[in-house]
N, C-alpha and C positions, 0 to 999 in steps of 0.2 A: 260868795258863800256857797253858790250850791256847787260850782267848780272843785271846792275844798272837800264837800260831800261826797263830791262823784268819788274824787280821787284816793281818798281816807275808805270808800268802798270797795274799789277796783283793789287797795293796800291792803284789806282785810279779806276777800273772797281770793287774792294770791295766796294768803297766810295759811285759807283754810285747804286750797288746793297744796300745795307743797304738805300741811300737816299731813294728810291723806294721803299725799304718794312715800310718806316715810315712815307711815302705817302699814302699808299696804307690806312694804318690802321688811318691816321689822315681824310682822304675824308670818310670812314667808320664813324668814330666817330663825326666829325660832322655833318654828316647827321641824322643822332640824336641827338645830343647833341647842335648843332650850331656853326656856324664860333667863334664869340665873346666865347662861351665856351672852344674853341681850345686853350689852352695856353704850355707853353713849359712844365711847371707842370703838368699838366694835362697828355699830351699827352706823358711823363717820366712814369709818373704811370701806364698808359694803356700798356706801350712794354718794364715795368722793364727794363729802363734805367735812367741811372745819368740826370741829369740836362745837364751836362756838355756836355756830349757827341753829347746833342741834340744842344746845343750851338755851337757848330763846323760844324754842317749844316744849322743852321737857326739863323740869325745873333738878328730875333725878332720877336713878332706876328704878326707882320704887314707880313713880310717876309715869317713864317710861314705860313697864313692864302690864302696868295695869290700863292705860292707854292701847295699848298691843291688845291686849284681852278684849277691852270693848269693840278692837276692827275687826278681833277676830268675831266676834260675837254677831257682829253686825253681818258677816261674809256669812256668817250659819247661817241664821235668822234667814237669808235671801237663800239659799242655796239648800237648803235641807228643811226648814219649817216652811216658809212661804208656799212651794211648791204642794206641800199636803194640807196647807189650811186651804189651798184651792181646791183642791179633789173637794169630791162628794161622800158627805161626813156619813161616815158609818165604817165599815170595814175596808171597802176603797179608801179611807183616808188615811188608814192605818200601814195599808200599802205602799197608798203613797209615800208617805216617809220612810218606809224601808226602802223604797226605791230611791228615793232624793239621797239619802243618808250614802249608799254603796255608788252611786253616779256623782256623787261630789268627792268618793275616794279613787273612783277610777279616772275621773279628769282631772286629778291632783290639783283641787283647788288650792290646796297646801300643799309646798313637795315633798314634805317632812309626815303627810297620811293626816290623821284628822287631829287638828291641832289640841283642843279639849283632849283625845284622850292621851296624847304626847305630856299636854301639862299636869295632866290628872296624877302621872306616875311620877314625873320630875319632884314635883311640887308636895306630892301629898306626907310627907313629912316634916315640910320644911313650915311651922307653925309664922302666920304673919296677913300681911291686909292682900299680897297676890292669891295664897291658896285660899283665904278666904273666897274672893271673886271667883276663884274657879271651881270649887263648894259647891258658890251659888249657881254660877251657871250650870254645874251637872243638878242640881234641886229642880232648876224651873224646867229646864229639856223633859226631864224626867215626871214630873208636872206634867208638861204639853202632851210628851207619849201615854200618860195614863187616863188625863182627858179625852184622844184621840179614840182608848180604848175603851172607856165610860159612855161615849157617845155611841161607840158601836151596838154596845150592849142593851142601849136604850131603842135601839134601834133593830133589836130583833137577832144581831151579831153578835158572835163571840160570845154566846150564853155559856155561862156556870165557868165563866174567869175572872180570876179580881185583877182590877185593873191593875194596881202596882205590882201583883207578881207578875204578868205580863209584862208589863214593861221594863221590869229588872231581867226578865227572860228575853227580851227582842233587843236590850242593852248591850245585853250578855253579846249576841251574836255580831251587834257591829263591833264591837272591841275585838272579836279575834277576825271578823274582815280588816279591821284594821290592823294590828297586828303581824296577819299569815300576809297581808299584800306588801307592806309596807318590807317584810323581810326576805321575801321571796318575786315581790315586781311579776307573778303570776295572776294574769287575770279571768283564771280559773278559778282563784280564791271567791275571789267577787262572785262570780258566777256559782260558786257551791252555795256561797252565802243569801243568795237570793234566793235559791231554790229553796233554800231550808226555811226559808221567813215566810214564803210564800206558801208550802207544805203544811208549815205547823199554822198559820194562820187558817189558811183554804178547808185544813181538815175538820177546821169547829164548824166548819157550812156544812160538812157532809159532801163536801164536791167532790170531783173524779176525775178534772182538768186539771188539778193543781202541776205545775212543773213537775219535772223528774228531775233527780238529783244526776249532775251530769256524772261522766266514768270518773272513778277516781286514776289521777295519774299515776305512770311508777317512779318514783322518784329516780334520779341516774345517783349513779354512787356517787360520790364525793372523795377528794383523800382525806384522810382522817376519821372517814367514818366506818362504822364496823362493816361493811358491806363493800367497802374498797381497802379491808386488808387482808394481807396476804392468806391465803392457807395455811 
């Protein structure tokens, strides 16, 4: 009996390793490619597997698609919250997560930029139980950034700001970090957008170290754009 134990354990701890590396590469994939692009076909052909096989973890795309959501959730949660509920709560913490949030875009945790707001735009018309989840998770982030900033404030920081418009203002800014990087692969973006989180944070202290905003580039012309046509 305990041999059958062992074995029926080692069968289930395989199950949950394989579910996890077909997560790992389905939150990958759609953060390029899109939720609705995620299909069991699809995602058979990206990790040279049968249909089948993927059918014995995910009973459908709906199931699919919201499973993807919770890895990816789970990849934030380590990679952009974790990192600031360690900082030192008050205005450092708040930092903190503007730094996690821009260093998890620039080591492309995702290579598709930051998955949440890749599904935010896909998704947000599309009424159903995936935009629901993904709703939720911009509710609770948004949540966590405004307690981040609640704490500060309790704390002597960031006096005479309401928390949620701060944090729909520091929201604001990682969306076009993600956005200007994801479309331009310039990790100057990154770098303007730190400077700017850190400025407008630093100036409620009255400080006078905050970053400089780095040079802005000159863009090179392009064809087709008004500055590469003719005279």
């Amino acid at each position: 009996m305990e041999e059958v134990a062992r074995r029926q354990r080692r069968v289930r701890a395989d199950g949950a390793r394989t579910r996890a590396a077909i997560l790992r590469t389905a939150a990958a994939l759609a953060s390029v490619e899109g939720l609705e692009g995620l299909t069991i076909g699809r995602l058979a052909a990206a990790l040279s597997m049968s249909k089948s096989g993927l059918y014995a973890h995910f009973g459908s795309k709906i199931e699919l698609q919201l499973a993807t959501i919770g890895e990816a959730a789970r990849v934030f949660e380590a990679e952009v919250v974790a990192p600031a509920r360690a900082a030192q709560p008050g205005l450092p913490q708040v930092l903190a997560l503007c730094d996690a949030y821009i260093t998890h875009l620039r080591a492309r945790i995702f290579p598709g930029g930051c998955f949440f707001a890749t599904a935010a735009l896909e998704m947000g018309s599309r009424p159903g139980p995936v935009r629901d989840r993904i709703a939720e998770f911009q509710r609770d982030f948004m949540a966590i950034t405004s307690g981040f900033v609640r704490t500060a404030h309790e704390n002597g920081d960031l006096l005479g700001e309401d928390p949620a418009a701060l944090s729909f203002e520091i929201n604001g800014q990682f969306l076009a970090a993600n956005a200007g990087f994801n479309l331009t692969g310039d990790p100057g973006v990154l770098d303007l957008a730190t400077a700017i989180l850190h400025r407008r944070l630093d100036a409620r202290q009255g400080r006078h170290d905050a970053p400089q905003l780095p040079n802005a580039r000159q863009p090179m012309p392009r064809s087709g754009s008004p500055s590469a046509a003719p005279a």
